[in-house]
C-alpha positions in Angstrom: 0.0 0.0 0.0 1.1 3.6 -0.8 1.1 5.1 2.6 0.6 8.6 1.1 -2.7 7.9 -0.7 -3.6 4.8 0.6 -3.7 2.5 -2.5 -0.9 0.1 -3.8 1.7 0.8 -6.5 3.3 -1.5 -9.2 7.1 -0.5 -7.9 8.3 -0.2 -4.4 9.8 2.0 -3.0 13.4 -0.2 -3.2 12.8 -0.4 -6.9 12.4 3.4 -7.3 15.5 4.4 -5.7 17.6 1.6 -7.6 16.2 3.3 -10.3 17.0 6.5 -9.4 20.6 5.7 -8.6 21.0 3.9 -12.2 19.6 7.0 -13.9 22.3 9.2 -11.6 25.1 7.4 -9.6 26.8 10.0 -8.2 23.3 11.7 -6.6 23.0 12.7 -3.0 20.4 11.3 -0.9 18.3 14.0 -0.7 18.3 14.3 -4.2 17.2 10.6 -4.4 14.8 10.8 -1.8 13.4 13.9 -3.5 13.2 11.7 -6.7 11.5 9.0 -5.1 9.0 10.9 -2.7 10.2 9.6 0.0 12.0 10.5 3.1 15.8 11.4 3.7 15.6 8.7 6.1 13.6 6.2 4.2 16.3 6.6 1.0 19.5 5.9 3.6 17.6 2.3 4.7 16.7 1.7 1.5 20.0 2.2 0.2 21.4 0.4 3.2 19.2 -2.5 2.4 20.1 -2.5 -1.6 24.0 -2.8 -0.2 23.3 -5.5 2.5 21.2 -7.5 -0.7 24.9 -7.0 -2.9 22.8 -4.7 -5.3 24.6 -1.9 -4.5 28.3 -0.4 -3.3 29.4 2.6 -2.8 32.9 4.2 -3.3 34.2 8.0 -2.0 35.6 10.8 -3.7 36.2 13.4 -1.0 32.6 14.4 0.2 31.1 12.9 -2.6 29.7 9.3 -3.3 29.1 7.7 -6.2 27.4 4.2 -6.1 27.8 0.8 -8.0 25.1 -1.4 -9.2 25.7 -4.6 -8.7 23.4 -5.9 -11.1 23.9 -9.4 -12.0 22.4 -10.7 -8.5 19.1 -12.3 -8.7 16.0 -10.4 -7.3 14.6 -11.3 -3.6 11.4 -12.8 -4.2 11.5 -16.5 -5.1 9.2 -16.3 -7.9 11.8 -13.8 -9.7 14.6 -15.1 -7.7 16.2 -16.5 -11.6 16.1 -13.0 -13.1 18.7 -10.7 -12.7 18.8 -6.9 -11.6 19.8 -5.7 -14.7 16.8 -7.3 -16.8 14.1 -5.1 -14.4 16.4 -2.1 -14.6 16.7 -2.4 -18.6 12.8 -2.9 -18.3 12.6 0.1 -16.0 15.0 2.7 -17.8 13.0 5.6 -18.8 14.7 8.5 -20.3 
């Protein structure tokens, strides 16, 4: 369920910030989380979560970061568990 309007959405919010960071590595989180409707907070567990699950690292460059995909890792639930990241992000890419 969409907390905000109270009905349910085709993407979570884990898939909109994966999406967000493969449209813009090098984005801060409150520019993600400003992306994704979402909270500062919410975007820093989600991202947490993304890096715990192997989708995700991230690497410094002074005060910056820029993150990795990792994208060849299967997705969580064991009906898509066979398909890899990158497929739903190639499916997701929108200019």
């Amino acid at each position: 369920m969409d907390q905000q309007t109270g009905e349910w959405t085709f993407l979570t919010n884990h898939a909109r910030v994966l999406m967000a960071i493969a449209r813009e590595p090098s984005a801060r989180i409150r520019d993600l989380a400003a992306i994704c409707r979402i909270t500062e907070r919410t975007a820093q567990k989600i991202i947490s979560d993304l890096e715990g699950a192997g989708c995700l690292s991230r690497t410094r460059d002074g005060r910056r970061t820029t993150f990795i995909l990792h994208l060849e890792g299967g997705l969580r639930h064991p009906a898509e568990a066979h398909v890899p990241v990158r497929r739903l992000v190639e499916l997701l890419k929108l200019s």
